[in-house]
DRENKOL-802869 format. One record per atom (N, C-alpha, C): y, x, z. Coordinates in steps of 0.05 Angstrom, whole numbers, padded with zeros to 5 digits, always signed. Each point is the difference from the previous one (the first is absolute). Example, Ala and Ser with C-alpha at 12.3 -4.5 7.8 and 13.67 -1.06 7.14 Angstrom:
<lumbas>
-00114+00264+00156 +00024-00018+00000 +00024+00018+00000 +00021-00007-00014 +00024+00016+00001 +00022-00015+00014 
</lumbas>
This chain:
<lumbas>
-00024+00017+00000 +00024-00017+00000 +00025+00018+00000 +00015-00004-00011 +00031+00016-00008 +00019-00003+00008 +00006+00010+00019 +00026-00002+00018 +00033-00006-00028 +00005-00008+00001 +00030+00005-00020 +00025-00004+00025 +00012+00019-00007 +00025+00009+00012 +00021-00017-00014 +00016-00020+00029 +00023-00013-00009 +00025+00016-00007 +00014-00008-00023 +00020+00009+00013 +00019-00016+00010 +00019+00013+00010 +00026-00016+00014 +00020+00007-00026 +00003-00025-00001 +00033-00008-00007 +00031+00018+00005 +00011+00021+00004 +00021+00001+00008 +00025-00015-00012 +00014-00017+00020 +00018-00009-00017 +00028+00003+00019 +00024+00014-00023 +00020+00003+00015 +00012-00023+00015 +00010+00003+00029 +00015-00019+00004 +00024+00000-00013 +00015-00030-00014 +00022-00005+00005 +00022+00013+00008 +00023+00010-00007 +00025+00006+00015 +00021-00025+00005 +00013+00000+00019 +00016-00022+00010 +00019-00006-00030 +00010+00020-00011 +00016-00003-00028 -00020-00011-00019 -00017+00000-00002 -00023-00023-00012 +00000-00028+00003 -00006+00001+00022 -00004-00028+00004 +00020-00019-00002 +00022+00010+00011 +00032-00008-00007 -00010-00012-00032 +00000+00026-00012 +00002-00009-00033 -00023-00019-00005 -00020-00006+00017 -00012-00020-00011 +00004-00033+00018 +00018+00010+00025 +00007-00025+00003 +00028-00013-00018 +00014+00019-00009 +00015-00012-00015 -00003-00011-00027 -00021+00012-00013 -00004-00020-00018 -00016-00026+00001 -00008-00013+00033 -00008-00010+00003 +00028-00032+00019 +00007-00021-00018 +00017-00014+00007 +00006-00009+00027 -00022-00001+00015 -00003+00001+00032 +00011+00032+00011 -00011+00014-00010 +00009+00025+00012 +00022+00010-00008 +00016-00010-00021 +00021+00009-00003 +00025-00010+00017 -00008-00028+00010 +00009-00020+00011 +00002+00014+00031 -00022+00012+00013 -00001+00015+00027 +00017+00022+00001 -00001+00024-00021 +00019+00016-00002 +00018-00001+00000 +00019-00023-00017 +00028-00008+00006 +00011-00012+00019 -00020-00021+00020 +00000-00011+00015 +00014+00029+00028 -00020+00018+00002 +00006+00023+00014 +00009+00017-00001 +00014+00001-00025 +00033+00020-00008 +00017-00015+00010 -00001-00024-00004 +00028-00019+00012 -00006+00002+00033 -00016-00005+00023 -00005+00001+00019 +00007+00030+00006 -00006+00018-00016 +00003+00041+00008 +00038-00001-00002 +00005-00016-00022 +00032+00003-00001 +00024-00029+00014 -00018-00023+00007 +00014-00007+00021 -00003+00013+00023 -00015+00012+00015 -00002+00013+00029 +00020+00025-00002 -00002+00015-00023 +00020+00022+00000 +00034-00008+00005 +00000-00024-00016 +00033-00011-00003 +00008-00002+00038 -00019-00017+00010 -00006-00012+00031 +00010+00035+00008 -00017+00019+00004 +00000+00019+00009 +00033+00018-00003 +00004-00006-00015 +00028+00019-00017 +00016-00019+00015 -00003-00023-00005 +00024-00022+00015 -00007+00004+00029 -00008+00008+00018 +00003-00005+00027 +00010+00030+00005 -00012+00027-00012 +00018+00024-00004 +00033+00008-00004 +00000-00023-00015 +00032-00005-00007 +00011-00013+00022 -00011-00015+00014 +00013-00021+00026 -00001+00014+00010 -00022+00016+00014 +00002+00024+00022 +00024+00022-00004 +00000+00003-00017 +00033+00027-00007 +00018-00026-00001 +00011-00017-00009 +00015-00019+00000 +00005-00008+00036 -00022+00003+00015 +00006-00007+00021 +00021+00012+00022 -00010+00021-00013 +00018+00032+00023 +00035-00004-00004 -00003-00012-00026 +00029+00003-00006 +00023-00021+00018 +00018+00006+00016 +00021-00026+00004 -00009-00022-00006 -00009-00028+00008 -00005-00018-00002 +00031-00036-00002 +00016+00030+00012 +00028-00025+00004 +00015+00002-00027 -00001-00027-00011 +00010-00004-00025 +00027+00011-00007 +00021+00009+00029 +00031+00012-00005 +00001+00028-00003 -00028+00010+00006 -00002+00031+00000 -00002+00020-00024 +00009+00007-00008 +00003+00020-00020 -00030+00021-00003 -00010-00002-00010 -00024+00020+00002 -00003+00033-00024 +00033-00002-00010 -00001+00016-00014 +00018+00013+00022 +00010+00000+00015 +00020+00006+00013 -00006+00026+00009 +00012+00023+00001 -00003+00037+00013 -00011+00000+00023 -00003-00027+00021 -00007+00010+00018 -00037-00002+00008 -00006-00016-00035 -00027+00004+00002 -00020+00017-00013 +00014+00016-00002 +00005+00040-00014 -00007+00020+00023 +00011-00008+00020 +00013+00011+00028 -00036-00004+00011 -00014+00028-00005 -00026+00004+00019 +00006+00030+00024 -00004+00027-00014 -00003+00020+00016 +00009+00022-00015 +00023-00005-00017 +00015+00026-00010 +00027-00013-00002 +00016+00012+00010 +00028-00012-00002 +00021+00014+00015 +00026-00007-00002 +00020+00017+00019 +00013-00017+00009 +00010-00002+00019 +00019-00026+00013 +00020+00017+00011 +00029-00034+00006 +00020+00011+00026 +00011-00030+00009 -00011+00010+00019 +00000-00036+00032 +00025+00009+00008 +00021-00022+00001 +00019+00000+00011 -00006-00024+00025 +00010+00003+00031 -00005-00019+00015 +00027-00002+00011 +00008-00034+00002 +00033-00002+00009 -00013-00018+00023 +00004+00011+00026 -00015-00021+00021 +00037-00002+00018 +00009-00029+00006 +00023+00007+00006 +00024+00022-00009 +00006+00015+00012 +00019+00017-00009 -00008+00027-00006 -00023+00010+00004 -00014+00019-00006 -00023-00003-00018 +00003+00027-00018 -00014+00009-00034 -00024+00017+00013 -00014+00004-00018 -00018+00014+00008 -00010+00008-00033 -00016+00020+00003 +00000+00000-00037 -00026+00018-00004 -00024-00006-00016 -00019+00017+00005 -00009-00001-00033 -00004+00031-00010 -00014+00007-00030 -00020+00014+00003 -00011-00017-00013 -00034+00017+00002 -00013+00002-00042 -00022+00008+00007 -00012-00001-00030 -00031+00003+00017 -00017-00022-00016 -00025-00001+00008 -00021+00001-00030 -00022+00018+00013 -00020+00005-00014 -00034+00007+00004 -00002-00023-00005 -00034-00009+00009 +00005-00008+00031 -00011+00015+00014 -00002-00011+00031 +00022+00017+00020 +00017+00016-00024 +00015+00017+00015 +00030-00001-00012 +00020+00004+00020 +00020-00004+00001 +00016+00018+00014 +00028+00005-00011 +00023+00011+00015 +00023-00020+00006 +00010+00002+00025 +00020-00014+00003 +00024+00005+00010 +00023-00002+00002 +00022+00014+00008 +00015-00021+00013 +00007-00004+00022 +00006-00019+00021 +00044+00010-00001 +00019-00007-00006 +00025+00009-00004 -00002-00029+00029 +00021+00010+00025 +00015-00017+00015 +00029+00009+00012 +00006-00013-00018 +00043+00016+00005 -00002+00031-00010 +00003+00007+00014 +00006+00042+00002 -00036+00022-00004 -00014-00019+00012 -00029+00007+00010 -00015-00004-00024 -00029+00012-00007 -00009+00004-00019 -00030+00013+00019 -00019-00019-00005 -00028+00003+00010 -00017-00005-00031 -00026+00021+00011 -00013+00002-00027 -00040-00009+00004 -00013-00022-00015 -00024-00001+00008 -00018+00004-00026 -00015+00003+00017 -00023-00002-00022 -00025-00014+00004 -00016-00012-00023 -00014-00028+00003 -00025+00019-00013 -00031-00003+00018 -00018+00014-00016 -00025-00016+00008 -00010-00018-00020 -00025-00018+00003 +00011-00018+00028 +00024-00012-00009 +00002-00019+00025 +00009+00013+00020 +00004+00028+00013 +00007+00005+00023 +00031+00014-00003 +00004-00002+00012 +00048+00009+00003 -00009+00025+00020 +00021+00020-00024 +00003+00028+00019 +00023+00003+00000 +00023+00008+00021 +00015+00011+00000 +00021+00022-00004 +00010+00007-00010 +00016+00033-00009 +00006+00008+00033 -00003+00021+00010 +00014+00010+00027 +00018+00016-00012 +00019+00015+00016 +00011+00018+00005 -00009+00026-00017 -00018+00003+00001 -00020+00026-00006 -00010+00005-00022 +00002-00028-00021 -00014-00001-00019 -00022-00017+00000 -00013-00012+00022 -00034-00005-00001 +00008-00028+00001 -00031-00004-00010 +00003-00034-00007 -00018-00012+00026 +00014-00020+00019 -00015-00003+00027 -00010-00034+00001 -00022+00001-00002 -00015-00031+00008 +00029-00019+00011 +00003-00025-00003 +00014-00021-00004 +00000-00021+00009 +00010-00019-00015 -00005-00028+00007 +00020-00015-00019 -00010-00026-00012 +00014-00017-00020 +00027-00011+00018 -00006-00005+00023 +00024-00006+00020 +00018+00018+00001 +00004+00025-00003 +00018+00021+00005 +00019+00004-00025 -00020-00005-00023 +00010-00001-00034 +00013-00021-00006 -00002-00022+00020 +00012-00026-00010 +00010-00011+00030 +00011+00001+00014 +00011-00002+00024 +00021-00032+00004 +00009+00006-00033 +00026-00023-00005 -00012-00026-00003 -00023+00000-00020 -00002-00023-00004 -00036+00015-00007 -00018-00038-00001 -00034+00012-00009 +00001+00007-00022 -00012+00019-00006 -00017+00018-00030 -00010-00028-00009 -00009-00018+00005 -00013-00022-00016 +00016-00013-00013 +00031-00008+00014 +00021-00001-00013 +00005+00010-00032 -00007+00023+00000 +00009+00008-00018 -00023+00005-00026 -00024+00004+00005 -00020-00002-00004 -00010-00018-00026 +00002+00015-00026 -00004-00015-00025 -00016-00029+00000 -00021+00013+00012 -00026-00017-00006 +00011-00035+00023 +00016+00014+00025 +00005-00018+00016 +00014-00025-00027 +00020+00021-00006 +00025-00027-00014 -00006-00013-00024 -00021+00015-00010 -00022-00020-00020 -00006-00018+00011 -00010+00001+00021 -00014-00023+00012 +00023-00027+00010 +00019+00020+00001 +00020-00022+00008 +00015-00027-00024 +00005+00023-00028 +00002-00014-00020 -00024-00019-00003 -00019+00011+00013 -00018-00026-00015 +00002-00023+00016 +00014+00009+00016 -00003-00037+00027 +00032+00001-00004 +00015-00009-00020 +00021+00006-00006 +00010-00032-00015 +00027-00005+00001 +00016-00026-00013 +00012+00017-00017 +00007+00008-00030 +00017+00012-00015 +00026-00024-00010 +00024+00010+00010 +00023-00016-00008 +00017+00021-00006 +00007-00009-00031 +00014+00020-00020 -00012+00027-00002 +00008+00014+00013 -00010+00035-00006 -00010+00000+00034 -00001-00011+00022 +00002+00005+00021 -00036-00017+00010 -00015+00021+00012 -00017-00009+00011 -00003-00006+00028 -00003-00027+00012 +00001-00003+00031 -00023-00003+00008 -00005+00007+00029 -00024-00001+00012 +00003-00018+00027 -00009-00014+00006 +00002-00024+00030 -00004+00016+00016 +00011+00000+00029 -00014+00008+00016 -00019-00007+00013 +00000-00024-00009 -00028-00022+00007 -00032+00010-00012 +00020+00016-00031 -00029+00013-00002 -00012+00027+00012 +00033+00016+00000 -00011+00024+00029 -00015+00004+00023 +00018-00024+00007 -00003+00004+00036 -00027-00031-00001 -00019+00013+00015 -00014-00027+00017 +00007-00010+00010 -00001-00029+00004 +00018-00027+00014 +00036+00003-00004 +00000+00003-00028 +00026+00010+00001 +00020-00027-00019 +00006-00013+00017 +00008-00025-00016 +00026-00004-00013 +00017+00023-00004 +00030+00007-00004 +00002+00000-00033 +00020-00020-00003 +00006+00012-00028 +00018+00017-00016 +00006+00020+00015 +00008+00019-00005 -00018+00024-00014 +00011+00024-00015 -00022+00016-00019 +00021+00024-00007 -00028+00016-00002 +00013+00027-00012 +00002-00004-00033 +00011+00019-00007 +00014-00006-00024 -00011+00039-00024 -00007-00007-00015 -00014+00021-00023 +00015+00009-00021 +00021+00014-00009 +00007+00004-00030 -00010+00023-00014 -00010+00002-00031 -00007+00020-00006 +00017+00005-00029 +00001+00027+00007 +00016+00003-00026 -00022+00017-00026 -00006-00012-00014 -00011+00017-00018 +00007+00022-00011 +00020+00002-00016 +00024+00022-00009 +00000+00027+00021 +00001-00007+00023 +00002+00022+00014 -00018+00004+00014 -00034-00022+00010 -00013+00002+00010 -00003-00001+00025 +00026-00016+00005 +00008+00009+00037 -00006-00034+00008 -00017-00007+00024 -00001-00024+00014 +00012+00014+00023 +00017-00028+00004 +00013-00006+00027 -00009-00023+00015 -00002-00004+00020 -00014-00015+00014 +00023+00000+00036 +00003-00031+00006 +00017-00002+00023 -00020-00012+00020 +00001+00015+00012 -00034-00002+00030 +00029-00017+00015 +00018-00002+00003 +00017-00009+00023 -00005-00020+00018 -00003-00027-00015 -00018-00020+00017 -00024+00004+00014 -00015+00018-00013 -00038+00011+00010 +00012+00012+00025 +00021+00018+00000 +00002+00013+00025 +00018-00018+00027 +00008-00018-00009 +00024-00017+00014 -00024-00011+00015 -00020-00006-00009 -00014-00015+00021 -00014+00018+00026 +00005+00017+00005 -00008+00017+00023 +00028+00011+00009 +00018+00014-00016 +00028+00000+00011 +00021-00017-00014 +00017-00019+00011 +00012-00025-00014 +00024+00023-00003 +00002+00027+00015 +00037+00010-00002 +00003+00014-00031 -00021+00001-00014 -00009+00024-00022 +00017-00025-00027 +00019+00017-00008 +00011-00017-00020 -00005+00011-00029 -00014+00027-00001 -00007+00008-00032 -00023+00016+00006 -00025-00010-00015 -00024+00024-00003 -00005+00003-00037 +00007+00014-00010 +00006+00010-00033 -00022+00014-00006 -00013-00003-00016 -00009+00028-00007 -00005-00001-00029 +00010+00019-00011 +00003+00015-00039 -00025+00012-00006 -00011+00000-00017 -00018+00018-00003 +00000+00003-00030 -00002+00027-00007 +00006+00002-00028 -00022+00021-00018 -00020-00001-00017 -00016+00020-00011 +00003+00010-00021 -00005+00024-00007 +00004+00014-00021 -00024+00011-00007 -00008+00018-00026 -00019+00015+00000 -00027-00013-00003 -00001-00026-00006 -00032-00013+00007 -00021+00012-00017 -00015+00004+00009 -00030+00017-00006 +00012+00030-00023 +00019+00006+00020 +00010+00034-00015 +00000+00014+00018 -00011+00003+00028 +00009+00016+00010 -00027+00017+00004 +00002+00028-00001 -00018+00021-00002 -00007+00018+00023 +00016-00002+00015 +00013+00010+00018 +00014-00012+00029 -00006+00006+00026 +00020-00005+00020 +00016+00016+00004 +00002+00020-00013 +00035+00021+00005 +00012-00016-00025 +00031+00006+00018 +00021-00008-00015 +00007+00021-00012 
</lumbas>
């Protein structure tokens, strides 16, 4: 009796680009393919559209706010000069900041103090030359650093009433339980880049004798500066 040897068949499988081509000439299958290009390219649109809302979100949300405006330019390269009119006394401080570091130059009347800002921490100029551990209170004595504080007065424009060129802020929305309708007051000048801002009422409510709290702030230099020496 005679054994006979089968053989096997090899047969290539299919490639996915195959079958495609044979479901498409097949009216049902052409019908699935298109069916799931439109489903692959509605989900993308979905996807791109909520990407766009998310960056759309970050931006100013208050319809009076300017979002082209210089001060939303204003990250971690820049040069400034804060003028502060608290009552009858100026106070006047120029700095130029870059990345997490900063120089600042504190002018009060005749006097002239010098700091320096390094990852958040304030060093001092002594006598000697050396730069001596600090404190934000000693750099800013007149009025709070938050005051002045970019990111602060963004925030403020955004909880903001714009009437004509002039942005107001309630103190109702400052202060907690603060039921006064009185408000600080925002102008910005584009042209020269300088916001002014009148804290006077914000401060009246802890001292009522304080009849002017001013402060100028003016930038130059935005994302040019290379350097903290002048």
């Amino acid at each position: 009796m005679s054994k006979e040897k089968e053989k096997e068949e090899v047969t290539k499988e299919p490639s996915k680009f195959d079958k495609l081509k044979e479901m498409w000439k097949d009216k049902k299958g052409r019908a699935k393919i298109k069916l799931c290009l439109y489903l692959i390219f509605f989900v993308g649109v979905v996807i791109f559209a909520r990407v766009l809302g998310y960056q759309n979100s970050k931006l100013p949300h208050n319809d009076n706010v300017n979002n082209n405006s210089f001060i939303y330019t204003l990250k971690d390269n820049y040069e400034y000069d804060i003028n502060i009119e608290k009552d009858n006394n100026k106070y006047n401080y120029h700095g130029r900041k870059l990345g997490l570091n900063e120089s600042i130059k504190v002018k009060d009347d005749d006097k002239e103090e010098y700091y320096y800002v390094m990852n958040n921490k304030y060093y001092s100029l002594d006598n000697k030359g050396n730069y001596i551990l600090s404190t934000s209170e000693e750099v800013y004595p007149y009025i709070n650093y938050k005051f002045m504080d970019i990111n602060f007065i963004k925030e403020l424009i955004e909880n903001s009433i714009k009437e004509e060129n002039i942005y107001k802020v309630k103190l109702s929305t400052l202060v907690l339980n603060n039921t006064s309708d009185n408000y600080i007051t925002i102008e910005i000048n584009e042209d020269t880049k300088t916001i002014t801002i009148n804290y006077t009422e914000l401060f009246k409510i802890d001292d009522s004798s304080i009849d002017k709290v001013l402060v100028t702030m003016t930038y130059s230099n935005i994302n040019q500066i290379l350097s903290l020496e002048e």
